[in-house]
C-alpha atoms as an extended CHARMM CRD file, in Angstrom:
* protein
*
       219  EXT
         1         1  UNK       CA              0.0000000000        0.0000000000        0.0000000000  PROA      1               0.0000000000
         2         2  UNK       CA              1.1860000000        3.0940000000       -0.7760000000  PROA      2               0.0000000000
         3         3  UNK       CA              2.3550000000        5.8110000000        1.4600000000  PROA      3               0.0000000000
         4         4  UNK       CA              0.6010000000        8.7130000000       -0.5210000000  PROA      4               0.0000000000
         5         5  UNK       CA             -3.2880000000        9.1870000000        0.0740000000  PROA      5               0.0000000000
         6         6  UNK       CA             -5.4320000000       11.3960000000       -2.0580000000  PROA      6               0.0000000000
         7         7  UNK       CA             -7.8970000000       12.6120000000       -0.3910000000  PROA      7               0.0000000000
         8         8  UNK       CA            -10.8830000000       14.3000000000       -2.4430000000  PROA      8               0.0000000000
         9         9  UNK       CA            -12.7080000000       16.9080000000       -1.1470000000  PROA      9               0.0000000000
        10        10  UNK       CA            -16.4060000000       16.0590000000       -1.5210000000  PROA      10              0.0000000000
        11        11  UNK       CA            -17.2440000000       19.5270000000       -0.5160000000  PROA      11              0.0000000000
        12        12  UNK       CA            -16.2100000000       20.5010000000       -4.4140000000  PROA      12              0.0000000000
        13        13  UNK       CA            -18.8210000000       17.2940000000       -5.3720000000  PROA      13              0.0000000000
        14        14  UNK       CA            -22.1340000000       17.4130000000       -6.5600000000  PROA      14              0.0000000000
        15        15  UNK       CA            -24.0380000000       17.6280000000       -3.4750000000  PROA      15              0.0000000000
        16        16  UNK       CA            -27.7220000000       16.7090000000       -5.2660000000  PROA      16              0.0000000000
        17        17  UNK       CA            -25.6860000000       13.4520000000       -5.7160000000  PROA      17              0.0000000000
        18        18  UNK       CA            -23.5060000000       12.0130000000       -3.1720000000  PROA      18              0.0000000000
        19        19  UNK       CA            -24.0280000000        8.3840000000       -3.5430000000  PROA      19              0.0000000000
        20        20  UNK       CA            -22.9640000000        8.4580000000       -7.2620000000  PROA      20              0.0000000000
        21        21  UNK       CA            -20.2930000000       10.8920000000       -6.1720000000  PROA      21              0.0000000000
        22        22  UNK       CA            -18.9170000000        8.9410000000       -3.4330000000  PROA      22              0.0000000000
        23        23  UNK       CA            -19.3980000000        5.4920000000       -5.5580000000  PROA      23              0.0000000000
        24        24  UNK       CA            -17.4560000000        7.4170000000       -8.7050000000  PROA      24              0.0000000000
        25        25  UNK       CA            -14.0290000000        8.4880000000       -6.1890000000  PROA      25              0.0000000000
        26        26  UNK       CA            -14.0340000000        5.2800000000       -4.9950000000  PROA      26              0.0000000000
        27        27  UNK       CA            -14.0520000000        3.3540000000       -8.5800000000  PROA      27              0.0000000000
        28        28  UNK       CA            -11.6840000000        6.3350000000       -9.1310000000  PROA      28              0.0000000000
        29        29  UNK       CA             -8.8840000000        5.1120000000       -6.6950000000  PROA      29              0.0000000000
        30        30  UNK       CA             -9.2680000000        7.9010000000       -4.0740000000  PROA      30              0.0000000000
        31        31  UNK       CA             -8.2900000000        6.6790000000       -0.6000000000  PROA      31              0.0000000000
        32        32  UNK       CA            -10.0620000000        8.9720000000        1.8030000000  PROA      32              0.0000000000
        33        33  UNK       CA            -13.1150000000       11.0520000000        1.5900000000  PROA      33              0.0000000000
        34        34  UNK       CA            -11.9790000000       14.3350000000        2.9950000000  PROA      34              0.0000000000
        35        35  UNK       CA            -15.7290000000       15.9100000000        4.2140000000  PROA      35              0.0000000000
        36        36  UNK       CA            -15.2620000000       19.8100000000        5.2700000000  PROA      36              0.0000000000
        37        37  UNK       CA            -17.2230000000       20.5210000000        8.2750000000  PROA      37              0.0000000000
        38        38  UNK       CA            -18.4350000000       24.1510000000        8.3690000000  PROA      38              0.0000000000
        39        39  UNK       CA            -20.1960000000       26.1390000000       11.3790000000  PROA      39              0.0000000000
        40        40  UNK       CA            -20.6410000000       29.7380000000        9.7030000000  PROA      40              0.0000000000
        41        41  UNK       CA            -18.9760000000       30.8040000000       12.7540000000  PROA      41              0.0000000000
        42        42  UNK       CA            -14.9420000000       29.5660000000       13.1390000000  PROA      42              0.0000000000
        43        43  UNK       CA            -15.2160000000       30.0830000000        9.1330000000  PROA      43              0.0000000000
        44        44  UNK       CA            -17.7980000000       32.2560000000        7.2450000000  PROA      44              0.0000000000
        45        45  UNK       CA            -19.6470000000       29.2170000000        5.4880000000  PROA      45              0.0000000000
        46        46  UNK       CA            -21.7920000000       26.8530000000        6.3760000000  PROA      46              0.0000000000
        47        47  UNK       CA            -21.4740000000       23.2520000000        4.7720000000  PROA      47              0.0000000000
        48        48  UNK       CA            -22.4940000000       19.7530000000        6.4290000000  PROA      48              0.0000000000
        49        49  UNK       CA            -22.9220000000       18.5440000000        9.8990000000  PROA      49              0.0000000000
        50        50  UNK       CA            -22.8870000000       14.7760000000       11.2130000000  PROA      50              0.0000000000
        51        51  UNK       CA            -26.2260000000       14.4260000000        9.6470000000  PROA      51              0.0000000000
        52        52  UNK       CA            -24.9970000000       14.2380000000        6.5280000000  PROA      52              0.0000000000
        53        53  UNK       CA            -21.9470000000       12.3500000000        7.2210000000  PROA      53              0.0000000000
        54        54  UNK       CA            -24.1050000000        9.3940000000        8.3070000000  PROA      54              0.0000000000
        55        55  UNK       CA            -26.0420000000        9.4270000000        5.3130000000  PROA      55              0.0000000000
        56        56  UNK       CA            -23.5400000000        8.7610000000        2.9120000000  PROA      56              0.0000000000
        57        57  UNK       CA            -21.7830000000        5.8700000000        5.2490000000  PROA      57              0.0000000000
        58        58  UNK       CA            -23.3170000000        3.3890000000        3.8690000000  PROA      58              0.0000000000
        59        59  UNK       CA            -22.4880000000        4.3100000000       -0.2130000000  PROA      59              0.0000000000
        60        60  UNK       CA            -18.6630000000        4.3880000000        0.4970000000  PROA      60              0.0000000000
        61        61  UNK       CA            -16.2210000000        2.0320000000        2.2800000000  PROA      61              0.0000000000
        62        62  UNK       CA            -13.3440000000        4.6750000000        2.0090000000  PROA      62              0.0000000000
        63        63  UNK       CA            -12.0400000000        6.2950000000        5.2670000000  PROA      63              0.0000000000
        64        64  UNK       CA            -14.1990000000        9.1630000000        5.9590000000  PROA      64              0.0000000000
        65        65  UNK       CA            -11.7720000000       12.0910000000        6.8390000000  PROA      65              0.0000000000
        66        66  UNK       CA            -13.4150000000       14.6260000000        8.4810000000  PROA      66              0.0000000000
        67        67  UNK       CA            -11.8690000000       18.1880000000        9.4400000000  PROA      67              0.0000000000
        68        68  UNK       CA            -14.0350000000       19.8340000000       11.6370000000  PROA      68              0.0000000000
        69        69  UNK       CA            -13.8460000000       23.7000000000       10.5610000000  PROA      69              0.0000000000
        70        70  UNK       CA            -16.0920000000       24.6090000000       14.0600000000  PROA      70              0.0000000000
        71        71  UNK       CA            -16.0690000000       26.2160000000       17.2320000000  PROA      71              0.0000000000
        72        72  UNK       CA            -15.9160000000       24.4720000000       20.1750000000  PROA      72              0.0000000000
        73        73  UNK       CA            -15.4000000000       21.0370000000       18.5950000000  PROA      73              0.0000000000
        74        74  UNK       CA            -15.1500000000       18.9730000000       21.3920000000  PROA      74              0.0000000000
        75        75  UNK       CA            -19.1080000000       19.4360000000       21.3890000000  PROA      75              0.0000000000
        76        76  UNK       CA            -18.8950000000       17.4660000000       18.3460000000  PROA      76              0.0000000000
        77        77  UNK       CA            -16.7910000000       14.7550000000       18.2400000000  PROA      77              0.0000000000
        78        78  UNK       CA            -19.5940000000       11.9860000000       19.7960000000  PROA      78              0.0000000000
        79        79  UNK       CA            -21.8910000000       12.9420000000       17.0150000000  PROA      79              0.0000000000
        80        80  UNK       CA            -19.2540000000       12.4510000000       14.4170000000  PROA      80              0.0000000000
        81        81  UNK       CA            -17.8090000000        9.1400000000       15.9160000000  PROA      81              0.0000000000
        82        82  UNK       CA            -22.2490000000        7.8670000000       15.9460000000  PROA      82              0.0000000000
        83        83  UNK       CA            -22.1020000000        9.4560000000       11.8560000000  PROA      83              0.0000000000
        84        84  UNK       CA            -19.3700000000        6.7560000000       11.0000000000  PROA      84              0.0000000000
        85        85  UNK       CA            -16.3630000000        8.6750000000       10.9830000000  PROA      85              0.0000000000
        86        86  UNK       CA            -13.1340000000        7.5060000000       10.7910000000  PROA      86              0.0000000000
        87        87  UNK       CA            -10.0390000000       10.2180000000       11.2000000000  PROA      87              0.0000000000
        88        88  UNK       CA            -11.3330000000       13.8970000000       13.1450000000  PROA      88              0.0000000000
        89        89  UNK       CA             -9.4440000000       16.9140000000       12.7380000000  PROA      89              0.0000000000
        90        90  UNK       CA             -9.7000000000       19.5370000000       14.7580000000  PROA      90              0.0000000000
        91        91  UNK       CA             -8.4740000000       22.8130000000       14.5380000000  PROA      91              0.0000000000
        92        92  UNK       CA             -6.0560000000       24.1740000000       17.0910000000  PROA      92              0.0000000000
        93        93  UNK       CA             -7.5450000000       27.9520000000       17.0460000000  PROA      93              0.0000000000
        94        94  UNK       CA            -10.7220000000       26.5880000000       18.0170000000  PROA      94              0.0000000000
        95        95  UNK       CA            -10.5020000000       25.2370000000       20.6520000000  PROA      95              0.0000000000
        96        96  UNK       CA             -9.5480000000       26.5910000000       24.3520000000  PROA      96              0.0000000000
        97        97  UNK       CA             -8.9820000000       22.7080000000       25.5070000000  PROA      97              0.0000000000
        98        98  UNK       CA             -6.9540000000       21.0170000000       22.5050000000  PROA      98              0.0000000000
        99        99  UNK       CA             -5.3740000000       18.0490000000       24.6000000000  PROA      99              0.0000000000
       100       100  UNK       CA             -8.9270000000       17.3250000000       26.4530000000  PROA      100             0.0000000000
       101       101  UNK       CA            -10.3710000000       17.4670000000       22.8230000000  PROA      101             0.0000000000
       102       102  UNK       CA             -7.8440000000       15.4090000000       20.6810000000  PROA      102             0.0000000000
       103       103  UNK       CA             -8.6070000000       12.6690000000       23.6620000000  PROA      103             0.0000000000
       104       104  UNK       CA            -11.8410000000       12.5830000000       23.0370000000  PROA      104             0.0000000000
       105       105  UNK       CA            -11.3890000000       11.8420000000       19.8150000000  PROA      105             0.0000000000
       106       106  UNK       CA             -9.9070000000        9.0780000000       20.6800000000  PROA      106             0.0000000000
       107       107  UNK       CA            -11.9260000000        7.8210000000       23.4550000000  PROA      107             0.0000000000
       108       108  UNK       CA            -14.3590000000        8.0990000000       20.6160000000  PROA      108             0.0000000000
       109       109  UNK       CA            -12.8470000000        5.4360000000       18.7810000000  PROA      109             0.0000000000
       110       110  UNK       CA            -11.6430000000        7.7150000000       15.6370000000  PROA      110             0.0000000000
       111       111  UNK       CA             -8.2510000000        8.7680000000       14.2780000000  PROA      111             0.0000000000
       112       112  UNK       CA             -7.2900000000       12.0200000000       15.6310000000  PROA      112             0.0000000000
       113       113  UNK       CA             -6.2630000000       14.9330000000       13.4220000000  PROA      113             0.0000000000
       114       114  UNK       CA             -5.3090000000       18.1420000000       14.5870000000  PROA      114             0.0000000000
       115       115  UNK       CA             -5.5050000000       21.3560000000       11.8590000000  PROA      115             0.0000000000
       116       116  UNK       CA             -3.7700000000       24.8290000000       11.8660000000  PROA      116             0.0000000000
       117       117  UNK       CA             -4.2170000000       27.5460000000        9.6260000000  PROA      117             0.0000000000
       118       118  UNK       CA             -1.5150000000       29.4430000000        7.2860000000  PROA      118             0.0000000000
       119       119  UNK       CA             -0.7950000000       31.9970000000        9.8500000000  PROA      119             0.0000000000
       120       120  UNK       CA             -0.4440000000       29.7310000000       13.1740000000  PROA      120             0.0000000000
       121       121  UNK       CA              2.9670000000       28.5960000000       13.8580000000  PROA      121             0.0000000000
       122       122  UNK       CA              3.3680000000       24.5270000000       14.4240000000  PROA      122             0.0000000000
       123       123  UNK       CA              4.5250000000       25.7170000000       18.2930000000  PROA      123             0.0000000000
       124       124  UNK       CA              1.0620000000       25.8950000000       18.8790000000  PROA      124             0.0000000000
       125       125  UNK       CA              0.5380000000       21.9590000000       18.6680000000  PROA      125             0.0000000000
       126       126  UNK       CA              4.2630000000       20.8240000000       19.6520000000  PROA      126             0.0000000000
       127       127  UNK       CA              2.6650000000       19.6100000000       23.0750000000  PROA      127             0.0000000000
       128       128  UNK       CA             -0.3900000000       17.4620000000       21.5620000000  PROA      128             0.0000000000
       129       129  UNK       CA              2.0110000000       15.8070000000       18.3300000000  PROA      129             0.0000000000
       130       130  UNK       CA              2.1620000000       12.6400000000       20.4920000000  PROA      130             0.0000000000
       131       131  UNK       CA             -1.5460000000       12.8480000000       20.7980000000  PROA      131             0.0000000000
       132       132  UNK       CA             -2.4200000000       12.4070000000       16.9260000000  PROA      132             0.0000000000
       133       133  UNK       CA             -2.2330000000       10.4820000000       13.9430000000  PROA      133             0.0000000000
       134       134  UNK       CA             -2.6960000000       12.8590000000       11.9940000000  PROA      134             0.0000000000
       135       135  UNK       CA             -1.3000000000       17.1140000000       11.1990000000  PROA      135             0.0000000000
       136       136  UNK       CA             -3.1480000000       18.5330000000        8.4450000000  PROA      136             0.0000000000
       137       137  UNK       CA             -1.5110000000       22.2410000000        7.0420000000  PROA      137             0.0000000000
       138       138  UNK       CA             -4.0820000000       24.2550000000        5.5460000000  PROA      138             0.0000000000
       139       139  UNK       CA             -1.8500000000       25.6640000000        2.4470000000  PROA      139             0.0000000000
       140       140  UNK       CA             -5.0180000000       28.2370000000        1.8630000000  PROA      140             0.0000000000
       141       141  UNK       CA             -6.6950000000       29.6810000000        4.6280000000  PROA      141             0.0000000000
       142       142  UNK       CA             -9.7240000000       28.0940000000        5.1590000000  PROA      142             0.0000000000
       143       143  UNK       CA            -13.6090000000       28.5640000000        4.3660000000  PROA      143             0.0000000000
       144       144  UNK       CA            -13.8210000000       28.4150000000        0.5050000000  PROA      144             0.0000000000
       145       145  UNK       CA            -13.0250000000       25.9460000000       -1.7790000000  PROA      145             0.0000000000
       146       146  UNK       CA            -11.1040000000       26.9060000000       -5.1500000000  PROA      146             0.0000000000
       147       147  UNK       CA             -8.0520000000       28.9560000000       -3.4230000000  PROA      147             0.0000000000
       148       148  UNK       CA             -4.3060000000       28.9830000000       -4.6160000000  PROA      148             0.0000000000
       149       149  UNK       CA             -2.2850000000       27.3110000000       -3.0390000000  PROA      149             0.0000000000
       150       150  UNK       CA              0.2150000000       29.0320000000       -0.6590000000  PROA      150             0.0000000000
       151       151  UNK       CA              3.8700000000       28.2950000000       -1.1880000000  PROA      151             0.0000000000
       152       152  UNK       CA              5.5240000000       29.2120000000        2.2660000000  PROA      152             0.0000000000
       153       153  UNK       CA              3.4550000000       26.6920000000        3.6060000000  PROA      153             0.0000000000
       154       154  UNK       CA              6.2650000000       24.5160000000        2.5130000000  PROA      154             0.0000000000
       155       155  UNK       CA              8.9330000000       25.7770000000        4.6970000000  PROA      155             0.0000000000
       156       156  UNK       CA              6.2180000000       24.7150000000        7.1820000000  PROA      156             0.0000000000
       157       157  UNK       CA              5.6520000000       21.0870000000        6.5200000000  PROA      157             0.0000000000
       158       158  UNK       CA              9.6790000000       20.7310000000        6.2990000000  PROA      158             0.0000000000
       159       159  UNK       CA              9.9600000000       21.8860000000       10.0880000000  PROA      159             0.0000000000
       160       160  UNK       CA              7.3190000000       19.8770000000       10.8350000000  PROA      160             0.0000000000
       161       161  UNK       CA              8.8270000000       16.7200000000        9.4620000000  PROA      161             0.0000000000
       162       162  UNK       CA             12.2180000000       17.8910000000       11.0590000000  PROA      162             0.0000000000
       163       163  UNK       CA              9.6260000000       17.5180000000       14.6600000000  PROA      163             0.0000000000
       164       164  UNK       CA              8.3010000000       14.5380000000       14.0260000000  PROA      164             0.0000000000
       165       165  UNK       CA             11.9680000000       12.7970000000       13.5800000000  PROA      165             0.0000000000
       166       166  UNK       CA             13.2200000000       14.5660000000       16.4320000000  PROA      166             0.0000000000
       167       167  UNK       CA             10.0120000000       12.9880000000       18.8100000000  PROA      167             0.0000000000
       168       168  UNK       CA             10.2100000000        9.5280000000       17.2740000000  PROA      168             0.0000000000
       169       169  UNK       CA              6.4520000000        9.9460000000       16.0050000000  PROA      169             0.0000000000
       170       170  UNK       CA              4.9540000000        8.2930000000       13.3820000000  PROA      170             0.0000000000
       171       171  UNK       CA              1.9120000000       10.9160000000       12.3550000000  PROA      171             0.0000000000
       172       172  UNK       CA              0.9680000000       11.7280000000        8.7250000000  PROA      172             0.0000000000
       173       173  UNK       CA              0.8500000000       14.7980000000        7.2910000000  PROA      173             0.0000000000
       174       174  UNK       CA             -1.7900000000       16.3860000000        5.3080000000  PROA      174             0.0000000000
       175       175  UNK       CA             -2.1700000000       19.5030000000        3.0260000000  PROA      175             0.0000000000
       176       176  UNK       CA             -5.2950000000       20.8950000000        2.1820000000  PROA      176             0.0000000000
       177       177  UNK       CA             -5.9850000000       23.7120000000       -0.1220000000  PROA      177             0.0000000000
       178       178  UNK       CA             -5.4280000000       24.9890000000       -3.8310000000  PROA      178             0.0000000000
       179       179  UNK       CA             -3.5170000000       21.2130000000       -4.3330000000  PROA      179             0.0000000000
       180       180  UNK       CA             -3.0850000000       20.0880000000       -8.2490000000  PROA      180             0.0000000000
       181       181  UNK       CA             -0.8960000000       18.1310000000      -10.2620000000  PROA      181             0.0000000000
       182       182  UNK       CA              1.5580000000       20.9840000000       -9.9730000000  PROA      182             0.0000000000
       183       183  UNK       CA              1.2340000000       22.3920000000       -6.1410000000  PROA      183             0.0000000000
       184       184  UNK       CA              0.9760000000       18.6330000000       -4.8020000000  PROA      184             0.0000000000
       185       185  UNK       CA              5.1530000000       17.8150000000       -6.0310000000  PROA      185             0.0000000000
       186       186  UNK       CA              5.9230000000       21.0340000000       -3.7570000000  PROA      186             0.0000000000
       187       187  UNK       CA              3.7910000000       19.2370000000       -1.1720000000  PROA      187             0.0000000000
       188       188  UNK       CA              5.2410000000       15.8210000000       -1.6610000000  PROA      188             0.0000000000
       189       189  UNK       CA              8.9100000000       16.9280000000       -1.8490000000  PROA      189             0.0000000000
       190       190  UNK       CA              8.7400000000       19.4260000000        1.7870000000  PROA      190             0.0000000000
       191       191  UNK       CA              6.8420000000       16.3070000000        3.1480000000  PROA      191             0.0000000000
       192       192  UNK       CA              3.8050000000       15.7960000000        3.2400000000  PROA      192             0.0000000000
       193       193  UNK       CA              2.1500000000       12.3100000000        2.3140000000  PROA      193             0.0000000000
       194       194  UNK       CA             -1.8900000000       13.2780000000        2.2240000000  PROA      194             0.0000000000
       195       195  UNK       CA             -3.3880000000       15.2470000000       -0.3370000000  PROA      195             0.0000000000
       196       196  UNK       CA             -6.5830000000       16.9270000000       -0.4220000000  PROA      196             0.0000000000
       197       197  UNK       CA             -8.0530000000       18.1790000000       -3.8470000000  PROA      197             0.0000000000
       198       198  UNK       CA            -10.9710000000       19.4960000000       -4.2700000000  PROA      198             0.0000000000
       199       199  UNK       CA            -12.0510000000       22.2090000000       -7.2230000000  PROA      199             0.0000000000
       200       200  UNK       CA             -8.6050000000       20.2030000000       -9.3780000000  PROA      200             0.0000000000
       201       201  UNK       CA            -10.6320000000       17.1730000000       -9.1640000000  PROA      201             0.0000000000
       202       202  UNK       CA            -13.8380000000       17.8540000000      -10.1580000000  PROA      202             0.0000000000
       203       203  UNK       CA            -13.6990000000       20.2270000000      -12.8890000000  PROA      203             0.0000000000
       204       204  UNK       CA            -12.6150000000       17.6080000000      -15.7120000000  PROA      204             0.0000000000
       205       205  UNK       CA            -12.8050000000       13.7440000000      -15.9340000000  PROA      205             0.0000000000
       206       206  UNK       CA            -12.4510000000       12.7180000000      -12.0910000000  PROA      206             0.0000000000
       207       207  UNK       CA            -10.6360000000        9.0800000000      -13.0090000000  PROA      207             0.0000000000
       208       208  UNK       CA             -8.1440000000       10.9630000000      -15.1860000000  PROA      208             0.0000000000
       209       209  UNK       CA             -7.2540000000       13.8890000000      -12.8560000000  PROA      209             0.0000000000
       210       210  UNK       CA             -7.0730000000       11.2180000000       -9.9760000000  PROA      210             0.0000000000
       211       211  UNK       CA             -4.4430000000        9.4240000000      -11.8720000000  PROA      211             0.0000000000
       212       212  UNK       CA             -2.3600000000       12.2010000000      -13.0870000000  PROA      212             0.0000000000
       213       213  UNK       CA             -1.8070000000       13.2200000000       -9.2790000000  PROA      213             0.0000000000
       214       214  UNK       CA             -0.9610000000        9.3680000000       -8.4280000000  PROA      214             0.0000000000
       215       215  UNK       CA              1.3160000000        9.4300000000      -11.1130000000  PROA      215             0.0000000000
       216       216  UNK       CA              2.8310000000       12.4060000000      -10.0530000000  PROA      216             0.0000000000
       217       217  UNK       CA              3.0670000000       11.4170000000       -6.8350000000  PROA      217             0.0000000000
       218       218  UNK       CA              5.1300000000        7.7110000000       -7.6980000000  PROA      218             0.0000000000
       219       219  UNK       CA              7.6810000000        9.7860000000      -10.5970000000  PROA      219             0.0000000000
C-alpha cells in the first residue's frame, strides 16, 4: 500500500448526488473522503454537519476524513464518531482545551487529526504531536473551496517533518488547499504524504485527474 493518500474533497462534489459521487471516487482510486465541516462561525460558510456524514456511510467504504472547521469542537466529536467517521481533525484555534479534545477523539474510537491555519505557527501543537495520527496544514486559509495554493506553507511542513523525527512519532501529514498536479510535487517533496483536492478534481474527468496526481506522486 502506498504511502501517498489522495484525499478528495467532496465539498467541491455534486451535493444533489452524493451516492454516485462517493461510488465514482471510490471506482476512481481515491483513498479517503476528505468531508469539510463548516459552522458559519470559526469560518464564514456553512457546509455539512454529522447528519450528513451518516447518510452517505453506507455508499462508500473509504475512510471518511473529516476536518471539523467549528467552534468548540469537542461538542462534536460523539456525534461524528455515531455518523461513521473515521479520522477527526480539529483545529487548534478553536478550541480553548486542545489536549482534552484530541482525547476525546480518541476515546471516541476515531483517528485524531489536529488542523492549523496558514498563519499559526506549528509551536502551537508541539505539546499534543504525540496525541495524533494525523497534522493537516491548511496551504489556503480556510472557508472556501477553489483557493491557490500558498507556497511558504512549505517551509512549514519541512519543520514539521524535522519535529516529528526529532520525537520519534509516526503521524501523517496532510495539506489541504489549492492542491493540483503541480502544487501537490511542492507538497510531496517538503513532506507531506496526504493530499486533499478538491475544485482540481472535479472540474474535468475525475478518473483521469485522480491518476495524473498518483502518477505524479510515484515519478
Amino acid at each position: 500500500m502506498s504511502h501517498f493518500k489522495i484525499a478528495p474533497s467532496i465539498l467541491a462534489a455534486d451535493y444533489a448526488n452524493f451516492e454516485t459521487e462517493l461510488k465514482r471516487l471510490e471506482a476512481a482510486g481515491a483513498d479517503y473522503i476528505h468531508i469539510d465541516i463548516m459552522d458559519g462561525h470559526f469560518v464564514p460558510n456553512i457546509s455539512f454537519g454529522a447528519d450528513v456524514v451518516a447518510a452517505m456511510r453506507p455508499h462508500s467504504k473509504l475512510v471518511f476524513d473529516c476536518h471539523l472547521m467549528v467552534s468548540n469542537p469537542e461538542q462534536h466529536i460523539e456525534n461524528f464518531a455515531r455518523a461513521g467517521a473515521d479520522i477527526v481533525t480539529i483545529h487548534a484555534e478553536a478550541t480553548q482545551h486542545l489536549h482534552g479534545s484530541l482525547q476525546k477523539i480518541r476515546t471516541a474510537g476515531m483517528k485524531v487529526g489536529v488542523v492549523i491555519n496558514p498563519g499559526t505557527p506549528i509551536v502551537v501543537i508541539e505539546p499534543v504531536l504525540n496525541l495524533v495520527d494525523q497534522v493537516l496544514l491548511m496551504t489556503v486559509n480556510p472557508g472556501f473551496g477553489g483557493q491557490a495554493y500558498i507556497p511558504e506553507v512549505a517551509e512549514k511542513i519541512a519543520d514539521l517533518v524535522q519535529l516529528r523525527k526529532e520525537k520519534g512519532l509516526s503521524f501523517d501529514i496532510e495539506v489541504d488547499g489549492g492542491i493540483d498536479n503541480k502544487t501537490i510535487l511542492a507538497a510531496k517533496e517538503a513532506g507531506a504524504n496526504v493530499f486533499v483536492a478538491g475544485s482540481y478534481l472535479f472540474k474535468g474527468d475525475l478518473q483521469s485527474n485522480i491518476d495524473t496526481l498518483k502518477v505524479a506522486l510515484h515519478d
